[in-house]
C-alpha positions, 0 to 999 in steps of 0.5 A: 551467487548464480550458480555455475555453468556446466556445459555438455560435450558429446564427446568427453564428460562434461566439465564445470566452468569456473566461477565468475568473479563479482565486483568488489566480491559482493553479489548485489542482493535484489531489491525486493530483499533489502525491503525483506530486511528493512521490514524486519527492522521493527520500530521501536514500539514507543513510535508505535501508536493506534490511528483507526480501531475497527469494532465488531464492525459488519458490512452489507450490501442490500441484505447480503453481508460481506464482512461479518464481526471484524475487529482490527488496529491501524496503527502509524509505525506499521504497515497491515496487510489485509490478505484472502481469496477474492470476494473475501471482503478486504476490499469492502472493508478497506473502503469503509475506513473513509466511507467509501462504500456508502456511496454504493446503493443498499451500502449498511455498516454495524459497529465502530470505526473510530479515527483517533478515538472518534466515529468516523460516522460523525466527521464531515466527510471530506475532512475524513477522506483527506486523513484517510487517503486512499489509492485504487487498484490502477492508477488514476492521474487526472488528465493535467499536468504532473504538477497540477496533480498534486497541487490540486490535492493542496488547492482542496486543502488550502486554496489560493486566492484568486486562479484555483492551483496558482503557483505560489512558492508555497504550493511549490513547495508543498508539491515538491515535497509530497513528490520526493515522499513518493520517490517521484522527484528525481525522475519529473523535477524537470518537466513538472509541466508535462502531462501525467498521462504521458507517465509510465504505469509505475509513476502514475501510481506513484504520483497517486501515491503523491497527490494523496500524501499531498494532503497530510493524511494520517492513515494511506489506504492501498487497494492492490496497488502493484497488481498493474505494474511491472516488478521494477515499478512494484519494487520501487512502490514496496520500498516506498511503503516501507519508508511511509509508516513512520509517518502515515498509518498503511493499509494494503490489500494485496492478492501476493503473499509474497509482497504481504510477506515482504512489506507488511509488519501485521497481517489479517487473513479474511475469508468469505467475510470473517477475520480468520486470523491476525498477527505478525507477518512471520506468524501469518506465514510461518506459524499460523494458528489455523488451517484454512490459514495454513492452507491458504498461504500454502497455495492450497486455495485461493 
């Protein structure tokens, strides 16, 4: 309910107006609370089941290590938010899931990583990279079509014969699939031919979001995937999150407590490379077990 309007005259004392009547007698709630709510409708525990264990796991870069003696679940069914200051070391750690920061120079991992029990050090790298997606910080379409991005993702995994990402009924599928598990359908059904770059900020991530699901993943990695979008574009992503876990394991970093508070089931607070504390998204922010925990969620740093 907004509240009422009062309006001052200089002459007499000021009155209240009445209030406005609502439509049907309902306020309509934003959408940022219905995701609150669909959060907070926990699976049941029997759909819950792990994807990625992180053991003991340290990360360097040339002699300096950038996260030290983390251990974590990734579990399918629920969505971990990493959490911290920048320079924290959610994002290294969110890249080391798919081998991601082996590609930077004096890049060193010690411990496990293990996807569905096995290290990821000894899967081939591409294999492991499409069933551990990742989405980056801004969105990156490919300069094609809306269509040839998605089916490009699905050309990788079972090409065609003959021209690479032909049409054929079957990639069409595919993609409008992968598109309407990212709420992109609706808005591009009729122009599937229009370039991606022409796509608003919120949509090209979405369509990111698409190519990556378009490859069947088992675990959806997302580096700050709101911090360039609107908060329409990232109210429509966080819905997204929440309807993905039942069937994608979801790591987010994210720099907003608020979206950590309304999306995620499980939360870890990292702090100058240490894992400080994890657990549930109300214990997190409501009842933290430690100080700079407490203190970071209070906006005393960070």
């Amino acid at each position: 309910m907004p509240p009422p309007v009062r309006r001052i005259a200089i002459d007499r004392e000021p009155t209240v107006a009445p209030e406005r009547p609502i439509a049907n007698g309902l306020a309509r709630a934003p959408d940022t609370q219905a995701v609150a709510r669909r959060r907070s409708e926990r699976p049941d525990p029997a759909t819950v089941r792990e994807r990625m264990r992180i053991e003991s796991v340290w990360l360097a870069y040339g002699e300096n290590w950038v996260v030290r003696d983390v251990t974590l679940p990734v579990r399918q069914g629920e969505v971990l938010a990493m959490i911290g200051a920048s320079g924290s070391g959610k994002t290294t750690l969110l890249r080391s899931l798919n081998r991601l920061t082996e590609v930077t120079a004096g890049g060193a991992r010690a411990g496990r990583i293990t996807l569905d029990g096995e290290e990821i050090h000894e899967l081939e790298v591409n294999d492991l990279r499409r069933r551990v997606s990742m989405v980056f910080q801004q969105p990156n379409p490919f300069p094609m079509s809306i269509y040839d991005n998605v089916a490009y993702a699905l050309a990788e995994q079972r090409p065609p014969r003959g021209r690479r990402r032909r049409r054929t009924p079957e990639l069409e599928a595919a993609a409008e699939d992968a598109l309407r598990r990212a709420g992109l359908w609706d808005e591009v059904a009729g122009d599937l031919d229009r370039s991606a770059l022409r796509l608003s900020g919120g949509q090209q991530q979405r369509l990111c979001i698409a190519r990556a699901l378009a490859a069947e993943p088992e675990v959806l990695l997302l580096d700050e995937p709101c911090s360039a979008l609107d908060p329409i574009s990232t109210a429509t992503i966080e819905q997204l999150i929440v309807g993905l876990r039942e069937s994608v394991a979801i790591v987010i970093v994210t720099h907003n407590l608020q979206q950590a508070l309304r999306v995620a089931d499980h939360v870890a607070f990292m702090h100058l490379g240490e894992l400080i504390e994890y657990g549930s998204s109300e214990q997190v922010f409501e009842r933290p077990s430690h100080q700079r925990t407490r203190d970071y969620v209070s906006g005393a740093f960070g």
